[in-house]
C-alpha positions in Angstrom: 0.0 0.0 0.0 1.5 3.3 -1.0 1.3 5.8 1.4 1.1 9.5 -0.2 3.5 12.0 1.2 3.5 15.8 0.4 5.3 18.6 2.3 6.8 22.0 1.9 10.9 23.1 2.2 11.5 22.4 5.6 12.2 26.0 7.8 11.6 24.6 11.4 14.2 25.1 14.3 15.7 22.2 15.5 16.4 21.5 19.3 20.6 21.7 19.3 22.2 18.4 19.5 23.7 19.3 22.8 20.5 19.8 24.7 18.9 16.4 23.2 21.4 14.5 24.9 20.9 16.5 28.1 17.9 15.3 27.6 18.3 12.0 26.7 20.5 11.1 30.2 17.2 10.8 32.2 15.0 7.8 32.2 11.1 6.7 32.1 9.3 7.7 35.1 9.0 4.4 35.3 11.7 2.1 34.4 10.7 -1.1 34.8 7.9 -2.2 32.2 4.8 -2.0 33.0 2.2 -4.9 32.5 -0.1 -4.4 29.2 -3.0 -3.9 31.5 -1.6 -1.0 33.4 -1.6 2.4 32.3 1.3 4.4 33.2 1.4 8.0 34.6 -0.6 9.4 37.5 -4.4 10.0 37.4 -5.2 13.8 38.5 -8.4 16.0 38.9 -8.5 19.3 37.8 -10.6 21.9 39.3 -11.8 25.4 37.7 -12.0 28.1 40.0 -16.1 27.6 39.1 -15.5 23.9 40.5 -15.9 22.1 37.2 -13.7 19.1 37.1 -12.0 17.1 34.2 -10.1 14.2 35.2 -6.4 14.0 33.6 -3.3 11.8 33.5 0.1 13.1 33.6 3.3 11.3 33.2 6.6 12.9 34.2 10.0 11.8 33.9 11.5 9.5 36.7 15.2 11.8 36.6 13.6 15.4 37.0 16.8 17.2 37.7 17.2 20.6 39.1 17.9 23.4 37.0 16.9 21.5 33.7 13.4 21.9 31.8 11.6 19.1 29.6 9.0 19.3 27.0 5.4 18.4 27.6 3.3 16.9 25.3 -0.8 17.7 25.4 -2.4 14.5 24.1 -6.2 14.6 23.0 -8.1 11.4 23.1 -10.8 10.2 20.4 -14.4 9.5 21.1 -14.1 5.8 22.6 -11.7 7.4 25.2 -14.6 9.9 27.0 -15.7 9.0 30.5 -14.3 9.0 33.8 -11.8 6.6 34.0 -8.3 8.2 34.1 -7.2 5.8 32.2 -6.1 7.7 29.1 -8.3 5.2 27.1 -8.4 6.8 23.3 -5.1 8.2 23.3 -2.5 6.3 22.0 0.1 9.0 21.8 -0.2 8.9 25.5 1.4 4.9 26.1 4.0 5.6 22.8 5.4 8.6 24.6 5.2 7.2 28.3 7.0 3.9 27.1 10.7 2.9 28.7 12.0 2.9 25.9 10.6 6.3 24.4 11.3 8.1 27.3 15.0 6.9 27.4 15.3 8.8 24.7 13.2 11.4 24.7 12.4 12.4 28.8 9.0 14.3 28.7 5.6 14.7 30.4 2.6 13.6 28.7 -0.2 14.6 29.5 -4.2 13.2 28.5 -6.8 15.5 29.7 -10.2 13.1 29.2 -13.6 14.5 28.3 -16.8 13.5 29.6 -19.6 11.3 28.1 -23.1 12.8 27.5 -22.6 13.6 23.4 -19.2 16.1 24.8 -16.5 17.2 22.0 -13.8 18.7 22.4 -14.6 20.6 19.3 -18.5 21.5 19.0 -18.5 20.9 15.4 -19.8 17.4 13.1 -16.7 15.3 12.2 -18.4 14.2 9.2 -18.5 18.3 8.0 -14.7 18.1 8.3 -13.0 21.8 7.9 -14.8 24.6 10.0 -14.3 27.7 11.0 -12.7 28.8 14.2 -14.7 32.0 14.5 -17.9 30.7 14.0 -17.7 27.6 16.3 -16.9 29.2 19.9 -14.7 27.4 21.7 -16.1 24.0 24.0 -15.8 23.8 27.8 -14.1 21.2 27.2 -11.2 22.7 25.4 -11.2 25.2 27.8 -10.6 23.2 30.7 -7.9 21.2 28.5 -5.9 24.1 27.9 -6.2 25.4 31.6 -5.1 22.2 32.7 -2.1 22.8 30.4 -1.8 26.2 32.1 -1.4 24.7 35.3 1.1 22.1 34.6 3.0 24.5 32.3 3.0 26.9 35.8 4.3 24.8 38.1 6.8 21.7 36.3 10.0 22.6 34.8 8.6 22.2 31.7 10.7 23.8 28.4 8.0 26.5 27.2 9.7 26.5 23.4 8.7 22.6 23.5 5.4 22.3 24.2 3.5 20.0 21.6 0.0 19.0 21.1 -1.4 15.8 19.4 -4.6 13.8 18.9 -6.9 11.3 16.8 -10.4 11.6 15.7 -12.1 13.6 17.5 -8.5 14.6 19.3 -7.6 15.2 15.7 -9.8 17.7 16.1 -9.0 19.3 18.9 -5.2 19.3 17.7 -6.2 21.5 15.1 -8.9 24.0 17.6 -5.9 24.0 20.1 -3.8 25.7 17.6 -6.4 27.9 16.6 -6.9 29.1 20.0 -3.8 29.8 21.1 -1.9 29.9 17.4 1.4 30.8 18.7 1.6 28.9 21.8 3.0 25.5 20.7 6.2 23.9 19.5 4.6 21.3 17.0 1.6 19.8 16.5 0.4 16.2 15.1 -3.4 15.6 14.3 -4.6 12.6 13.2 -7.8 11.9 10.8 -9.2 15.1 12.0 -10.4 18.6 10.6 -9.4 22.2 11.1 -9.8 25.7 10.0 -8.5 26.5 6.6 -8.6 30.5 7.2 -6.1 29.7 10.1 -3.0 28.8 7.9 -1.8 32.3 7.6 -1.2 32.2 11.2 0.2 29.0 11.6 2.6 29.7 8.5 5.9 29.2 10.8 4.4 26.4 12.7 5.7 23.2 12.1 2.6 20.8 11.7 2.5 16.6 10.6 -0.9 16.2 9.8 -2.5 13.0 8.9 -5.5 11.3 7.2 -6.8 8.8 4.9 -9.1 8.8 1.9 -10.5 5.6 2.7 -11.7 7.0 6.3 -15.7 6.9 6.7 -15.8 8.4 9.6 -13.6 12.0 10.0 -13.5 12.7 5.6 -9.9 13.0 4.4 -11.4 16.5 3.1 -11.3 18.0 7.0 -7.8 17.7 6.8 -7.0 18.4 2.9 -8.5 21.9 2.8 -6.4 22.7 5.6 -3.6 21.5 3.9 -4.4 22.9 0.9 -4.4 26.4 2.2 -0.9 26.1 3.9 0.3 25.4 0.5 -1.2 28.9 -0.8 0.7 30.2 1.8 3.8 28.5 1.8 3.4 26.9 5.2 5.2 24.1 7.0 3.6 21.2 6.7 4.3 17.5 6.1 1.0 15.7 5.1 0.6 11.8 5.2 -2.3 10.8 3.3 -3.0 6.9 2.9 -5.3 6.3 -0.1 -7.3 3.1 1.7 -7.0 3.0 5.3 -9.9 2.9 7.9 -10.4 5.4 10.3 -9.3 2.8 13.1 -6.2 2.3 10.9 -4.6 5.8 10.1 -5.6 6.4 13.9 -2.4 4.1 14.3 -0.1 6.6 13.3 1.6 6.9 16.1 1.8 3.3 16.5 3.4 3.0 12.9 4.9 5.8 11.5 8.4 5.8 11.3 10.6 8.6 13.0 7.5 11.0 14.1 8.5 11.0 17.6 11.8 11.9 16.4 10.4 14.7 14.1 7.8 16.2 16.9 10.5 16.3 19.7 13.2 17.9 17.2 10.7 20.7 17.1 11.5 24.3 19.5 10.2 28.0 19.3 13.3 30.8 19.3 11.5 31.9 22.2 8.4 30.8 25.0 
């Protein structure tokens, strides 16, 4: 199966050599393997200051040393992975990143804000419309308490503010794409996956380094959400890398992370000049 790839001259900034091995001294927060069954990280509630709650897991490196900041990654769940359970069910960015092995070589926290049942998005829009716009679709509660959750951590870890990332499938494809639009100059990198975003915002995210991905065999979240974004960043000369697979499910370009070669490698290479 041929897998389409299409993306414009590379002009991102690249984390120096010397501050990825800094980086890659520490460990998993977590070094021994865990069993398949258990889910790694630490399950957290968040609080607004109007006492709405959204449960969230956080992993964080086991070798936090003093002095030295690490990137975080946001990580945004699809629609199986809404409920209560802390489990970051949905999100398979979330195991990938927390793994032994990935955190040998790339020390970060992860962290999986999870939505709530009841018909919630984190994007109040129909997948099935793909692209939207960002001004006419005001921004969910949920989204809001996901990016104040961010806020929080982002306050008080050592977290490196010129590497914070954002990621997500299905409906967290969506909310890759909202999170960018909110806050369009906040992140490092960002990697959604079979979702939809807002063609008008491409201007804005010109100098943003973006791997986006989607299939035209998806049923579910239309390859068309994504291409029209895509399309647009070519008009403006953006930087983007686009992975389109001409048959795959939804379920199976929702894999990406899972099986796309060097993407971890790509996102964590990513870094703003400044926070």
């Amino acid at each position: 199966m041929k897998t389409q790839i299409r993306m414009k001259a590379h002009r991102f900034k690249t984390a120096p050599s010397a501050i990825l091995a800094i980086l890659c001294v520490s460990v998993s927060a977590h070094a021994v393997e865990k069993p398949a069954n258990e889910v790694a990280g630490e399950a957290r509630m968040f609080k607004s200051a109007d006492g709405t709650t959204m449960p969230y897991r956080i992993f964080t490196p086991k070798k936090v040393e003093n002095g030295k900041t690490y990137p975080l990654v946001l990580c945004f769940h699809g629609a199986k992975g809404r409920g209560t359970d802390n489990q970051a069910r949905g999100s398979l960015a979330f195991p990938v990143l927390s793994s032994a092995e990935m955190q040998r070589k790339h020390p970060a926290f992860i962290v999986a804000p999870q939505c709530p049942l009841g018909g919630k998005r984190w994007v109040n829009h129909n997948w099935s419309d793909g692209a939207y716009d960002s001004k006419k679709v005001a921004v969910s509660d949920e989204m809001t308490l996901a990016l104040s959750i961010l806020d929080k951590l982002v306050a008080e870890l050592p977290v490196d503010k010129t590497r914070i990332y954002v990621t997500g499938r299905s409906m967290g494809g969506f909310a890759t794409w909202d999170a960018i639009a909110r806050r369009p100059d906040y992140f490092a990198a960002a990697v959604p996956i079979a979702g939809g975003g807002d063609p008008q915002m491409a201007a804005q995210w010109k100098e943003l380094p973006i791997w986006a991905f989607a299939s035209a065999g998806d049923q579910t979240c239309p390859v068309a959400g994504t291409r029209a974004v895509v399309e647009a960043f070519e008009k403006v000369g953006g930087m983007i890398k686009y992975t389109e697979d001409p048959k795959k499910s939804h379920g199976q370009i929702c894999e990406a992370w899972k099986e796309q070669e060097g993407l971890a490698e790509w996102l964590f290479a990513q870094h703003k000049d400044k926070p």
